[in-house]
LOZAKE-362984 format. One record per atom (N, C-alpha, C, O): chain; atom name; z, x, y. Coordinates in nm, 2 decimals. Layout:
ch	at	up	east	north
A	CA	Z	X	Y
...
END
This chain:
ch	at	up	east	north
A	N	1.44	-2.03	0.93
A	CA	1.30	-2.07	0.97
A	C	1.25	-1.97	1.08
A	O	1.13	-1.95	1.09
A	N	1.34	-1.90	1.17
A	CA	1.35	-1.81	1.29
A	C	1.26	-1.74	1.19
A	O	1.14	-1.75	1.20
A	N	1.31	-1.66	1.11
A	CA	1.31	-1.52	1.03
A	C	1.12	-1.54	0.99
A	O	1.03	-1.47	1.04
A	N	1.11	-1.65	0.92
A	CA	1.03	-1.66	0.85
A	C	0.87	-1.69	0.94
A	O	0.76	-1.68	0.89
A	N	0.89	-1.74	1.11
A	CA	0.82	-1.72	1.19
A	C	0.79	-1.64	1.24
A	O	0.68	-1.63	1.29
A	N	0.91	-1.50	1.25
A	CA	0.86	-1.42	1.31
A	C	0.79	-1.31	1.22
A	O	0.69	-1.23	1.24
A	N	0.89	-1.33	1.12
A	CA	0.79	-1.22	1.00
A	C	0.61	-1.28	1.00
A	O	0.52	-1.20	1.01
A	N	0.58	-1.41	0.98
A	CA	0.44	-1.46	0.98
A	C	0.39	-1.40	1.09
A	O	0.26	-1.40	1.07
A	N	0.42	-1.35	1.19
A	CA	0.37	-1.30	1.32
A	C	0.32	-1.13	1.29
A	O	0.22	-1.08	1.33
A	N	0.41	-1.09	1.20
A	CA	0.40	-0.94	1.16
A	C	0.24	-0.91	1.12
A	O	0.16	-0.95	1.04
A	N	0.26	-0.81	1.21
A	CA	0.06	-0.73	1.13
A	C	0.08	-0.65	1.07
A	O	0.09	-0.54	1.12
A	N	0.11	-0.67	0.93
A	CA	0.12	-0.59	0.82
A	C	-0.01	-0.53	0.79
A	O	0.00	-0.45	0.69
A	N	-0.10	-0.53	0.82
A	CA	-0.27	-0.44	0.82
A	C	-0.29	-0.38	0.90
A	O	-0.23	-0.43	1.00
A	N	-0.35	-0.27	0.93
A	CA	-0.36	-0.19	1.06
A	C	-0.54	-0.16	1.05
A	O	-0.62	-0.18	1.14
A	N	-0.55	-0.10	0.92
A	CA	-0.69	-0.06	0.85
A	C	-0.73	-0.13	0.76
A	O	-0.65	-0.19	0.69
A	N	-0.89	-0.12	0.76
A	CA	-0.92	-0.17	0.71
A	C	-1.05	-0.14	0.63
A	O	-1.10	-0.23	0.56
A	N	-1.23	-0.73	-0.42
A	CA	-1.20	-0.76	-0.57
A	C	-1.22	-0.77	-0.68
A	O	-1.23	-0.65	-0.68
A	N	-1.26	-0.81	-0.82
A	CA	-1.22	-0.81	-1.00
A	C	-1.10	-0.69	-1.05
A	O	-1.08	-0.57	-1.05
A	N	-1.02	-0.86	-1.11
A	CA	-0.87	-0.77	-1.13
A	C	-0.88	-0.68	-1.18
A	O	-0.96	-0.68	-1.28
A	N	-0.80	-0.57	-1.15
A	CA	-0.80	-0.46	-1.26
A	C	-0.64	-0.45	-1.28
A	O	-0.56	-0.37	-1.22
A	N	-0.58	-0.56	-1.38
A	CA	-0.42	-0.54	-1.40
A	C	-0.36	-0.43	-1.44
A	O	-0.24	-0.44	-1.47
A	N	-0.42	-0.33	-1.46
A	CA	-0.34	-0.21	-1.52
A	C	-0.21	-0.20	-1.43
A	O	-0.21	-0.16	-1.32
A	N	-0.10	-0.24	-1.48
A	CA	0.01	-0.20	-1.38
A	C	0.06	-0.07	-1.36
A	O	0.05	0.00	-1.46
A	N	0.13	0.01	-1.20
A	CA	0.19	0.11	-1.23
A	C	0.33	0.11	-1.25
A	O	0.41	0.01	-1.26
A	N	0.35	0.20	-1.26
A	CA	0.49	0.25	-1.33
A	C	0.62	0.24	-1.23
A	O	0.61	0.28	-1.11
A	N	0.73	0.19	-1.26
A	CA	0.80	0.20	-1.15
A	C	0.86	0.31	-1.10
A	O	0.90	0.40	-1.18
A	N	0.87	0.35	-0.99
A	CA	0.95	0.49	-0.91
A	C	1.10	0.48	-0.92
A	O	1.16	0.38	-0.94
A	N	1.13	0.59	-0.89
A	CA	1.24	0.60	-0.94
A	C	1.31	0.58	-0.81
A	O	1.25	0.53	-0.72
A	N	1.46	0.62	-0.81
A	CA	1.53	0.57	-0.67
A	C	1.58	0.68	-0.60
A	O	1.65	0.67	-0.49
A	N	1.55	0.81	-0.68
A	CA	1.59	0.97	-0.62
A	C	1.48	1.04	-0.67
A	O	1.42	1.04	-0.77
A	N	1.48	1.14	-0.52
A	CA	1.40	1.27	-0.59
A	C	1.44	1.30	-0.69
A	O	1.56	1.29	-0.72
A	N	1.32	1.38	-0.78
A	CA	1.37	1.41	-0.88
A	C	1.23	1.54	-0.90
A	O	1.11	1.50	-0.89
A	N	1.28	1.70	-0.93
A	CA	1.18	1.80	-0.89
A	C	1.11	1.78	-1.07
A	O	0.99	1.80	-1.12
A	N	1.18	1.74	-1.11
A	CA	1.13	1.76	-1.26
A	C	1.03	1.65	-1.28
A	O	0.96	1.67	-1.38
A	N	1.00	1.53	-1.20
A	CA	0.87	1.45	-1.21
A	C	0.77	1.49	-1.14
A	O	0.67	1.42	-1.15
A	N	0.76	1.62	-1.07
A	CA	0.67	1.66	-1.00
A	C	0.55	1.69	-1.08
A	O	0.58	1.77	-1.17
A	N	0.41	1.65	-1.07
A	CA	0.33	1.62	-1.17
A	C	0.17	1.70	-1.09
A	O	0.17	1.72	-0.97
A	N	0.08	1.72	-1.15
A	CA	-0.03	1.76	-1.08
A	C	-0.08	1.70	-0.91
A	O	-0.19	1.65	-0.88
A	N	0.04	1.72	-0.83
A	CA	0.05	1.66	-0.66
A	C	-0.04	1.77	-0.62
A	O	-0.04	1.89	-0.67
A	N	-0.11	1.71	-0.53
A	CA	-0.19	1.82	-0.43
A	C	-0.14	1.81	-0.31
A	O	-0.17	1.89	-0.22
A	N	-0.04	1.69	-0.29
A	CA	0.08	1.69	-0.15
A	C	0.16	1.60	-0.17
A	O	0.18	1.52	-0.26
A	N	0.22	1.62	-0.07
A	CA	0.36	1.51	-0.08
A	C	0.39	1.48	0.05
A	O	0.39	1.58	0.12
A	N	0.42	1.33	0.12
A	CA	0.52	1.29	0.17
A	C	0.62	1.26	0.17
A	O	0.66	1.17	0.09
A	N	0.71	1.35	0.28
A	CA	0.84	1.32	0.24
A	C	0.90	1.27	0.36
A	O	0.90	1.36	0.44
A	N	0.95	1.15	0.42
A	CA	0.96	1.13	0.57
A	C	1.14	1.07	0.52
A	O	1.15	0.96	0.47
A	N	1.24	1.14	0.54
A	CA	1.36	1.06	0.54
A	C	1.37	0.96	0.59
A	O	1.39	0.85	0.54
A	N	1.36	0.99	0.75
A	CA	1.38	0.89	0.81
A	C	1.29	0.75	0.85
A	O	1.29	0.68	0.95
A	N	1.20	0.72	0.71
A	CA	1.18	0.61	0.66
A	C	1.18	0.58	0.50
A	O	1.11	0.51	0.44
A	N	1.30	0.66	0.44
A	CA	1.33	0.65	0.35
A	C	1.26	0.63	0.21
A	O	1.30	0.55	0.12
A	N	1.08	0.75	0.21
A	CA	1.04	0.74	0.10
A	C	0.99	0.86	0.09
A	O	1.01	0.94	0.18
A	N	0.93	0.87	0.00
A	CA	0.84	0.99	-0.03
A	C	0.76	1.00	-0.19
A	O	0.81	0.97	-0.30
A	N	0.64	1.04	-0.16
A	CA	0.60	0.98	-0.26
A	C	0.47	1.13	-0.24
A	O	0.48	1.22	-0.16
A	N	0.34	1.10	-0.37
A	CA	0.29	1.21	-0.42
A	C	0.15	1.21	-0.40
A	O	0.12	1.10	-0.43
A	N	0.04	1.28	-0.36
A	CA	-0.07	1.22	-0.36
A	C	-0.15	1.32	-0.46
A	O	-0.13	1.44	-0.47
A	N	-0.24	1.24	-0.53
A	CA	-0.32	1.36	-0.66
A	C	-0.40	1.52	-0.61
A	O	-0.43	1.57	-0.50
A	N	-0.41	1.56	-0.70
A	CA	-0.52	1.67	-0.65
A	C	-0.66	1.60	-0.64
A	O	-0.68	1.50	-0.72
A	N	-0.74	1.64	-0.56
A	CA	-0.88	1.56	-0.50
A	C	-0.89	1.48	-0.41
A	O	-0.99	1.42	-0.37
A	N	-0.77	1.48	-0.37
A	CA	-0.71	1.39	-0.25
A	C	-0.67	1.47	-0.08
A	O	-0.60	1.57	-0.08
A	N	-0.71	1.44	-0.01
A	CA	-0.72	1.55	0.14
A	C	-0.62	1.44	0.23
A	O	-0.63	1.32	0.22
A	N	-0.52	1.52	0.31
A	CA	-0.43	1.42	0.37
A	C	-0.55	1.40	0.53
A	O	-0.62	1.49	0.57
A	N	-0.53	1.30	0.57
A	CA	-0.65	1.28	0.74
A	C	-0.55	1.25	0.82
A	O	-0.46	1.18	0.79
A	N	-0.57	1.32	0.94
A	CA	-0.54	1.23	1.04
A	C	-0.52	1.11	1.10
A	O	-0.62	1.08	1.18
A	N	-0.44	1.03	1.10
A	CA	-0.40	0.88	1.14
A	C	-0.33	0.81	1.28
A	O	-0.25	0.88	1.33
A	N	-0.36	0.70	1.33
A	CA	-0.28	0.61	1.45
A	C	-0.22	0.56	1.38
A	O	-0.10	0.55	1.40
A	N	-0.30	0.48	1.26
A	CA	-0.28	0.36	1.22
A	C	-0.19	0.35	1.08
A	O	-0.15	0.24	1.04
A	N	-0.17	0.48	1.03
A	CA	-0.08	0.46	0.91
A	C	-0.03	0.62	0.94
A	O	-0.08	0.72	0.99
A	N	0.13	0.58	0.85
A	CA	0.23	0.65	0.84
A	C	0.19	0.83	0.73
A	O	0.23	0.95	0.72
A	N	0.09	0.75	0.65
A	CA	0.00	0.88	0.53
A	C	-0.16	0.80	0.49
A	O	-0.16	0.69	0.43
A	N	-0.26	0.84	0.52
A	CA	-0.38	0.84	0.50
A	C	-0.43	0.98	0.43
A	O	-0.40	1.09	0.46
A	N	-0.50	0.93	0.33
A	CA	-0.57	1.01	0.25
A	C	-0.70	1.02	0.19
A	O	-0.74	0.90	0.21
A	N	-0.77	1.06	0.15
A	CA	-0.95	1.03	0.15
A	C	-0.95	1.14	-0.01
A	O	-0.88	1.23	-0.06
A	N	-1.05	1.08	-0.04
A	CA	-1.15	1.16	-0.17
A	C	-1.19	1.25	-0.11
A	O	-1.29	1.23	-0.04
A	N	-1.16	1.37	-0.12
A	CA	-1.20	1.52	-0.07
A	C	-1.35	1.47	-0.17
A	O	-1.36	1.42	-0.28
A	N	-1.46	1.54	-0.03
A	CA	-1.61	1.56	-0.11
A	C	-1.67	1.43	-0.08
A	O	-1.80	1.42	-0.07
A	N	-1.60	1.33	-0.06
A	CA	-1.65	1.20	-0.07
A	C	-1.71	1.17	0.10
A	O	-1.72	1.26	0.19
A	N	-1.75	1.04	0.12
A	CA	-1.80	0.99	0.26
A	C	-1.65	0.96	0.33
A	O	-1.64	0.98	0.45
A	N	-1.56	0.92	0.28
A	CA	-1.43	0.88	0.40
A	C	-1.41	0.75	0.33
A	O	-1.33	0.67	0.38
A	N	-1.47	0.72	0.25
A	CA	-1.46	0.52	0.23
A	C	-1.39	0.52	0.10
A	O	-1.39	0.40	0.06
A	N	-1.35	0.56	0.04
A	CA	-1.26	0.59	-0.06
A	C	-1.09	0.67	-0.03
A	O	-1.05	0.78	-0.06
A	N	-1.02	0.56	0.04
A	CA	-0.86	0.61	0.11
A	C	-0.73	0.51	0.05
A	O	-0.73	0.40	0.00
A	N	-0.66	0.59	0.07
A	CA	-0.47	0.55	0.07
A	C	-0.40	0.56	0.13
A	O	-0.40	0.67	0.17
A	N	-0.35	0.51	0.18
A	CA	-0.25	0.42	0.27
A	C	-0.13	0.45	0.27
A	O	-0.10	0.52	0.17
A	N	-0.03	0.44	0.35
A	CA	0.11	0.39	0.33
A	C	0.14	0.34	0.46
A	O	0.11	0.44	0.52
A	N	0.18	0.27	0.53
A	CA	0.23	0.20	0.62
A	C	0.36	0.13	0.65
A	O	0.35	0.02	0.58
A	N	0.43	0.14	0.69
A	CA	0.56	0.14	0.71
A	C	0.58	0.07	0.82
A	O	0.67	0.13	0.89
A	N	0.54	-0.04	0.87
A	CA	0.50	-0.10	1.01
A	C	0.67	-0.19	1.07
A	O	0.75	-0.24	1.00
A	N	0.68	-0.18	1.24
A	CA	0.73	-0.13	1.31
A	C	0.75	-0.28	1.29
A	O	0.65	-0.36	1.27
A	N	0.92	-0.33	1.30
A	CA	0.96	-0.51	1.26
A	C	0.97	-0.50	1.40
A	O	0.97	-0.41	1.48
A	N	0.96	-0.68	1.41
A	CA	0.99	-0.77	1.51
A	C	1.15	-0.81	1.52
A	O	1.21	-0.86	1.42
A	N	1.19	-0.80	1.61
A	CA	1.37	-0.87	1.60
A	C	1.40	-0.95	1.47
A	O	1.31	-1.04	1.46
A	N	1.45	-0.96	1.40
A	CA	1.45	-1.01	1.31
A	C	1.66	-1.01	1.21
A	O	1.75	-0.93	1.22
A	N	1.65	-1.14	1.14
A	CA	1.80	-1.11	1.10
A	C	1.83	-1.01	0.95
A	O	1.79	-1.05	0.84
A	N	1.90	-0.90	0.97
A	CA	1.87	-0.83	0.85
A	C	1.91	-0.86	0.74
A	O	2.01	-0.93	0.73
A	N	1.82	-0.80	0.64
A	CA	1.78	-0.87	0.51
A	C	1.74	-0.95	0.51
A	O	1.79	-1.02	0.43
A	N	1.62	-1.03	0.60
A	CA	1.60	-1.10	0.62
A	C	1.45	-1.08	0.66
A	O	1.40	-1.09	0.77
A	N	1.38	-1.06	0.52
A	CA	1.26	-1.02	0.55
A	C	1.19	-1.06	0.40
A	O	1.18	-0.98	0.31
A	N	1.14	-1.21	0.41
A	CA	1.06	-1.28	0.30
A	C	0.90	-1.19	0.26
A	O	0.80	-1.15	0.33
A	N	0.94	-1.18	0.13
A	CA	0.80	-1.09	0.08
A	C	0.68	-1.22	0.07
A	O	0.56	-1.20	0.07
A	N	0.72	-1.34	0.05
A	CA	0.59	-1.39	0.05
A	C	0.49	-1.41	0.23
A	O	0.36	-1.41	0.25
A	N	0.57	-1.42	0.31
A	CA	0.57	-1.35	0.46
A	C	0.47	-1.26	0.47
A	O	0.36	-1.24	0.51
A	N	0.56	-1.20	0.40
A	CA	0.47	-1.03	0.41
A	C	0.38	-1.07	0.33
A	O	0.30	-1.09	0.42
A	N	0.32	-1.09	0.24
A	CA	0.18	-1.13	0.21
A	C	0.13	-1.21	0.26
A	O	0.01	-1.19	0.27
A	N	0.16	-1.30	0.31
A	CA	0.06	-1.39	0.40
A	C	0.02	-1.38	0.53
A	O	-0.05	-1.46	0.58
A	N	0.07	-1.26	0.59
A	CA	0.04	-1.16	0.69
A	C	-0.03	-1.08	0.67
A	O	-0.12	-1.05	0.76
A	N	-0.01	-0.98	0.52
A	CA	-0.10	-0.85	0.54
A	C	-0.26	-0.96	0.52
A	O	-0.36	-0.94	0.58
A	N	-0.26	-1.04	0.43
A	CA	-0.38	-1.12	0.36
A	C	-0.47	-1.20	0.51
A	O	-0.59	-1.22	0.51
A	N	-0.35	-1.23	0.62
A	CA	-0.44	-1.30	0.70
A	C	-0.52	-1.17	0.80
A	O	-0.62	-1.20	0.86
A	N	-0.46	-1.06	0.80
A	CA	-0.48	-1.00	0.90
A	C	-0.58	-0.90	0.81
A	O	-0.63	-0.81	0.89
A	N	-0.61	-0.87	0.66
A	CA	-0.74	-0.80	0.60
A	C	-0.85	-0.89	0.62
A	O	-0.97	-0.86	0.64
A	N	-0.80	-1.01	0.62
A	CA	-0.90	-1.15	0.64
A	C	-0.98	-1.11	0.77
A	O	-1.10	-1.13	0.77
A	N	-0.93	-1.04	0.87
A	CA	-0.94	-1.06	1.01
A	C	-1.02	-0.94	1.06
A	O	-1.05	-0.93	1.18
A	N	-1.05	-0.83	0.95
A	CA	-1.09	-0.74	0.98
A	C	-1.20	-0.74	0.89
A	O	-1.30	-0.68	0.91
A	N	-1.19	-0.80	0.77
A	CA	-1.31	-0.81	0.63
A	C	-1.37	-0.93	0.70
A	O	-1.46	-0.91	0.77
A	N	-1.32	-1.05	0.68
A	CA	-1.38	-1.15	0.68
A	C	-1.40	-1.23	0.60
A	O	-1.28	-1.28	0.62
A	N	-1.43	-1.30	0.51
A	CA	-1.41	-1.41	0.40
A	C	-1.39	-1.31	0.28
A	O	-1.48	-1.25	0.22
A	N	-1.27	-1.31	0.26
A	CA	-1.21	-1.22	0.06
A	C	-1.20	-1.33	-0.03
A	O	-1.23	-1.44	-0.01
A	N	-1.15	-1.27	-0.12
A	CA	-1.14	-1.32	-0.27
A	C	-0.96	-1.25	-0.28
A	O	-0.97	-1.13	-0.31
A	N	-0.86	-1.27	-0.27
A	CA	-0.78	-1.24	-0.30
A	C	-0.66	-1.29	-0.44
A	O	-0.60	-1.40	-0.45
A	N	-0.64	-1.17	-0.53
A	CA	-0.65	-1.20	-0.65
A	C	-0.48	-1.13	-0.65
A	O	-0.45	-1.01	-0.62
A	N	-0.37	-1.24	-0.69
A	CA	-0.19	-1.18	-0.71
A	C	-0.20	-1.08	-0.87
A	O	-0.22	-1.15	-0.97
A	N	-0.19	-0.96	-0.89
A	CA	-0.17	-0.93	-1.01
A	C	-0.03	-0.88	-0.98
A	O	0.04	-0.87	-0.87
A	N	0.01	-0.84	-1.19
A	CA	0.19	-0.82	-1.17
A	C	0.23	-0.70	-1.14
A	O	0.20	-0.61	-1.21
A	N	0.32	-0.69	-1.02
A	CA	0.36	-0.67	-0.97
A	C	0.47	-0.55	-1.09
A	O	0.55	-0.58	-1.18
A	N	0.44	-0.40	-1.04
A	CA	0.57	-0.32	-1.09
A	C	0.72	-0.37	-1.09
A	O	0.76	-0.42	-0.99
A	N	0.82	-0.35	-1.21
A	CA	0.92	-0.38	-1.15
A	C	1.02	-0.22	-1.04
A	O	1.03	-0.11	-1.09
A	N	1.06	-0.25	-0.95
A	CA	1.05	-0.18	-0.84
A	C	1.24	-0.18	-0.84
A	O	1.30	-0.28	-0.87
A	N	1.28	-0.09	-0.81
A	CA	1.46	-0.11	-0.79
A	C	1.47	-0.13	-0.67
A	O	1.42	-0.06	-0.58
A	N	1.53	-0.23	-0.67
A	CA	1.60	-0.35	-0.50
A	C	1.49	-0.32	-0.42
A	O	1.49	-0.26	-0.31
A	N	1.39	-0.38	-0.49
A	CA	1.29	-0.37	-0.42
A	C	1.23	-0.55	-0.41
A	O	1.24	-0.62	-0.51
A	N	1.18	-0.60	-0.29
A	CA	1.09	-0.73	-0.35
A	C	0.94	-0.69	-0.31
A	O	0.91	-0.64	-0.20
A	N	0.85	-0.73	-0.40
A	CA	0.73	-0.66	-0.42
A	C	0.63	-0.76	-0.42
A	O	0.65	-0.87	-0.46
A	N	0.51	-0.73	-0.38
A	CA	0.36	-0.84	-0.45
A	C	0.28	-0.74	-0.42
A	O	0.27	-0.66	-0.33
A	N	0.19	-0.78	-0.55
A	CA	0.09	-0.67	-0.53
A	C	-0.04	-0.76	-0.57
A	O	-0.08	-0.84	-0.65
A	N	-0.09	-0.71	-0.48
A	CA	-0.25	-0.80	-0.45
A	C	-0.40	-0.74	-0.40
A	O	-0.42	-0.69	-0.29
A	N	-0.50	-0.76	-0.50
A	CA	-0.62	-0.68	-0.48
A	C	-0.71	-0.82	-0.37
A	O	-0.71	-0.94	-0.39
A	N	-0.75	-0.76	-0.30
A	CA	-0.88	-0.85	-0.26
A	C	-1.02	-0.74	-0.24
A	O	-1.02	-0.62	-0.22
A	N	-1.14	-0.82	-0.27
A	CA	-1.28	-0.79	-0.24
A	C	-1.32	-0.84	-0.14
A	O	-1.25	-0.92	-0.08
A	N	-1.45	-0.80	-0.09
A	CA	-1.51	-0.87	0.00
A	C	-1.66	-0.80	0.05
A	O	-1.68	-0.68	0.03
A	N	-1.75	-0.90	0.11
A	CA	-1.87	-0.76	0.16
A	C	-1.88	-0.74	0.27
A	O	-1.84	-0.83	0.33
A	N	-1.94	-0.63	0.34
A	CA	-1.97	-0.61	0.47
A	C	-2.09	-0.54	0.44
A	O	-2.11	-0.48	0.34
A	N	-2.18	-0.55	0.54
A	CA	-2.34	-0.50	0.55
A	C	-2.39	-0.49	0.42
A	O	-2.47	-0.39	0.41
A	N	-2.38	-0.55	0.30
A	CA	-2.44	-0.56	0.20
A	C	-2.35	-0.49	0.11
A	O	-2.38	-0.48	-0.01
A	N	-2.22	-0.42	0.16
A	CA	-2.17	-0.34	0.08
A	C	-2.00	-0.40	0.03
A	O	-1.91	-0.44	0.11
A	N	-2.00	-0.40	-0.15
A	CA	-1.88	-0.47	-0.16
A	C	-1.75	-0.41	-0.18
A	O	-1.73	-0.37	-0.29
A	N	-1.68	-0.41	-0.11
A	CA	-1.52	-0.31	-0.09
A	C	-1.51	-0.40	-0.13
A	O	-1.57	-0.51	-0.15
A	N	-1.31	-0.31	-0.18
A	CA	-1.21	-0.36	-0.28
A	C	-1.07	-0.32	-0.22
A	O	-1.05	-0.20	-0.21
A	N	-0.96	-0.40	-0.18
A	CA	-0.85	-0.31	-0.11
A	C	-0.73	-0.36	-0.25
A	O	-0.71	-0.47	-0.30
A	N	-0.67	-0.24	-0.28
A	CA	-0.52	-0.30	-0.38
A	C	-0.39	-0.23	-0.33
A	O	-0.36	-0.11	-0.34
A	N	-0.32	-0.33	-0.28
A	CA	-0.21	-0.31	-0.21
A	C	-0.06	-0.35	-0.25
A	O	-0.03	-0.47	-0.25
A	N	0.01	-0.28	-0.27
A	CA	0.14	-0.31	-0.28
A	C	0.22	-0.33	-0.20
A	O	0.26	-0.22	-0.15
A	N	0.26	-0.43	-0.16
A	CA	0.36	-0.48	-0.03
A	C	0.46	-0.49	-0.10
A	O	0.46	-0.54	-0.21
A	N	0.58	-0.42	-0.01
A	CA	0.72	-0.40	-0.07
A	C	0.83	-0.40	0.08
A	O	0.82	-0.34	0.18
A	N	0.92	-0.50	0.03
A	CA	1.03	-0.51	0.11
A	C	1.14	-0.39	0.00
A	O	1.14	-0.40	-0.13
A	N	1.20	-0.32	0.06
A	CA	1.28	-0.22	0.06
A	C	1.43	-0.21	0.15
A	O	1.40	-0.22	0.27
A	N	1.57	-0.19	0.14
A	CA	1.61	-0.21	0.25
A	C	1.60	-0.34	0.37
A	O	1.64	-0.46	0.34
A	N	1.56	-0.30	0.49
A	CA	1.56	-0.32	0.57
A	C	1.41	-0.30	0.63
A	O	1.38	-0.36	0.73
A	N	1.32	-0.23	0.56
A	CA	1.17	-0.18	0.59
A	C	1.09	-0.29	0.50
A	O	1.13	-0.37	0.42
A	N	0.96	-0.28	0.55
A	CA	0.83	-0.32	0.46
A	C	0.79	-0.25	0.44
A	O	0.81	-0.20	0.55
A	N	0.72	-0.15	0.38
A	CA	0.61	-0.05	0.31
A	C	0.49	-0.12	0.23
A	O	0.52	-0.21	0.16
A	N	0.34	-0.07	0.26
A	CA	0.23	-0.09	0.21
A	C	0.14	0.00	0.16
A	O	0.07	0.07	0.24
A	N	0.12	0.01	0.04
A	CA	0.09	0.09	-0.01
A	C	-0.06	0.01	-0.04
A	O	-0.06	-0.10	-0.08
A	N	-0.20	0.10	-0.02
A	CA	-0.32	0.06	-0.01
A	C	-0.37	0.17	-0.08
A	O	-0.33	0.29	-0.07
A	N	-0.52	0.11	-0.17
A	CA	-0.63	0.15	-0.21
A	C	-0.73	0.14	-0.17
A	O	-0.77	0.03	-0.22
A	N	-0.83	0.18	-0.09
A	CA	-0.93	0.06	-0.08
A	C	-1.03	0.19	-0.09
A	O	-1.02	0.30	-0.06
A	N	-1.14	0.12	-0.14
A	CA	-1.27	0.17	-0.17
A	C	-1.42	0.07	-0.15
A	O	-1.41	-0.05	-0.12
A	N	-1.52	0.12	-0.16
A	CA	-1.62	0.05	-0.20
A	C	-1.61	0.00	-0.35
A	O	-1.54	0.08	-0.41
A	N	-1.64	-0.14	-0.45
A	CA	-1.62	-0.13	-0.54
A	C	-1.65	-0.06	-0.64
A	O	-1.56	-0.06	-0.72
A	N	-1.78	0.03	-0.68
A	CA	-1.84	0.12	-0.73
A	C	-1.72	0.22	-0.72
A	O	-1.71	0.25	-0.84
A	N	-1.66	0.26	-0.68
A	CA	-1.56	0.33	-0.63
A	C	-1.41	0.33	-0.69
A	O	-1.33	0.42	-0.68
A	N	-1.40	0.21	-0.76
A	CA	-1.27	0.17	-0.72
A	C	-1.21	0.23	-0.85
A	O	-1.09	0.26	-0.83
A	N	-1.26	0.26	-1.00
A	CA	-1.15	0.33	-1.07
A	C	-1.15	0.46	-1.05
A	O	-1.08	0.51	-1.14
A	N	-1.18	0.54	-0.97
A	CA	-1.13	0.67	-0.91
A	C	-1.05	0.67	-0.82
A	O	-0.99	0.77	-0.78
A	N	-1.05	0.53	-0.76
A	CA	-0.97	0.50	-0.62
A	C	-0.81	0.48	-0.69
A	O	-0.71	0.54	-0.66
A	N	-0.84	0.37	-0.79
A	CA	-0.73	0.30	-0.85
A	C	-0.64	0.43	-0.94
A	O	-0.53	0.48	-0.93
A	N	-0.72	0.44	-1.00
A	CA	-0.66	0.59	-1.09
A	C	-0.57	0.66	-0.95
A	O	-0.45	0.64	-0.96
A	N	-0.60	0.71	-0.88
A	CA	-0.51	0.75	-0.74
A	C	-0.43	0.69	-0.72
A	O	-0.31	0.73	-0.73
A	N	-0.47	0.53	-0.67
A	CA	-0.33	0.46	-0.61
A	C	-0.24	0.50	-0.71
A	O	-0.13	0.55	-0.69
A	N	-0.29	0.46	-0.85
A	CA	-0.15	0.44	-0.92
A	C	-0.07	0.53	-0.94
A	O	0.05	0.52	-0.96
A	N	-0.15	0.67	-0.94
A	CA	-0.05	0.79	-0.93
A	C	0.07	0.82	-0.83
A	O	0.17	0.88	-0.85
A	N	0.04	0.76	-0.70
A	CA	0.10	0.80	-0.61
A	C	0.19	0.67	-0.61
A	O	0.30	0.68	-0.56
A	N	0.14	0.54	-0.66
A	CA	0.27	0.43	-0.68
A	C	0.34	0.50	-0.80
A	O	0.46	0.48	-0.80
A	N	0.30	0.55	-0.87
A	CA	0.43	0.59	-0.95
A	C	0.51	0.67	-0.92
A	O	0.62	0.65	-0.96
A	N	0.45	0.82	-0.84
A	CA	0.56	0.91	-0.78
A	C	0.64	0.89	-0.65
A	O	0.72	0.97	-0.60
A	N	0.61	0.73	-0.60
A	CA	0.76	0.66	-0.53
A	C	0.85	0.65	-0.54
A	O	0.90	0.60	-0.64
A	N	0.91	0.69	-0.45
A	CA	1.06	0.73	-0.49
A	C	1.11	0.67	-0.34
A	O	1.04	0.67	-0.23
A	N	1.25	0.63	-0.37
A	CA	1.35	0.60	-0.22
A	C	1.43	0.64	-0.19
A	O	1.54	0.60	-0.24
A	N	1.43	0.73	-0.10
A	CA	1.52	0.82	-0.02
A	C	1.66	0.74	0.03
A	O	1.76	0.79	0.00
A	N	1.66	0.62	0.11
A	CA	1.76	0.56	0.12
A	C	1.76	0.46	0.02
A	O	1.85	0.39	0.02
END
């Protein structure tokens, strides 16, 4: 019950819907040079144990708030990707409930959007991984964003992997996320 209080505490959002179930593909669990595919960059951070691919058309940005942020080169900035890797609370290891972790990242987009629509689609199968992947919509100033996010317990880490766009936006966004969810890979 400890575990599962303090994980609810966790701000799994830092930044800030209609399903689109196309699922992606699962990553594999090692580099591997021979999947290297039309990348215009790559993170590779060992010592959080992933690394993964981002498309060509894609510009890496400067961030506080996430571990890899990326934008639609050409575009306004409102079309980005995510990854976040956010910093646990004391906690007992392996001991880190993924429905937790969604009801954290969900309360805390709530908190920055304001009333969503949040929609569970299925979830990649992912190696020792536990996973949920969840799009929500919502509007602000007349305008309707879409965020699709893969929350993943891994190890000992959470990882979040985000799409978000305007929805007008969103299958050039999504086309992206999924590329870069499939060139995931786990270093530990």
């Amino acid at each position: 019950m400890v575990a599962v209080l303090i994980i609810a505490g966790l701000a799994c959002s830092r930044g800030h819907g209609r399903s689109v179930p196309t699922p992606v593909k699962a990553p594999t669990t090692a580099p591997s040079p021979a999947t290297s595919t039309a990348a215009d960059g790559t993170f590779n951070r060992p010592d959080l144990g992933v690394r993964v691919d981002w498309p060509a058309g894609w510009v890496k940005q400067p961030s506080n708030d996430f571990v890899l942020l990326v934008a639609r080169q050409g575009g306004d900035g409102s079309s980005t990707l995510s990854l976040d890797v956010p910093a646990l609370p004391l906690h007992i290891p392996g001991m880190i409930p993924i429905g937790s972790v969604r009801g954290g990242y969900v309360d805390d987009l709530r908190k920055s959007a304001g009333t969503l629509k949040t929609t569970d689609l299925s979830p990649p199968a992912l190696p020792q991984t536990s996973e949920r992947f969840v799009r929500s919509t919502w509007t602000a100033d007349g305008v309707e964003w879409q965020e699709t996010a893969l929350l993943m317990v891994h190890g000992d880490r959470v990882y979040i992997l985000r799409g978000k766009s305007k929805t007008s936006d969103e299958p050039a966004t999504r086309a992206a996320f999924d590329a870069v969810a499939t060139s995931l890979q786990w270093t530990k």
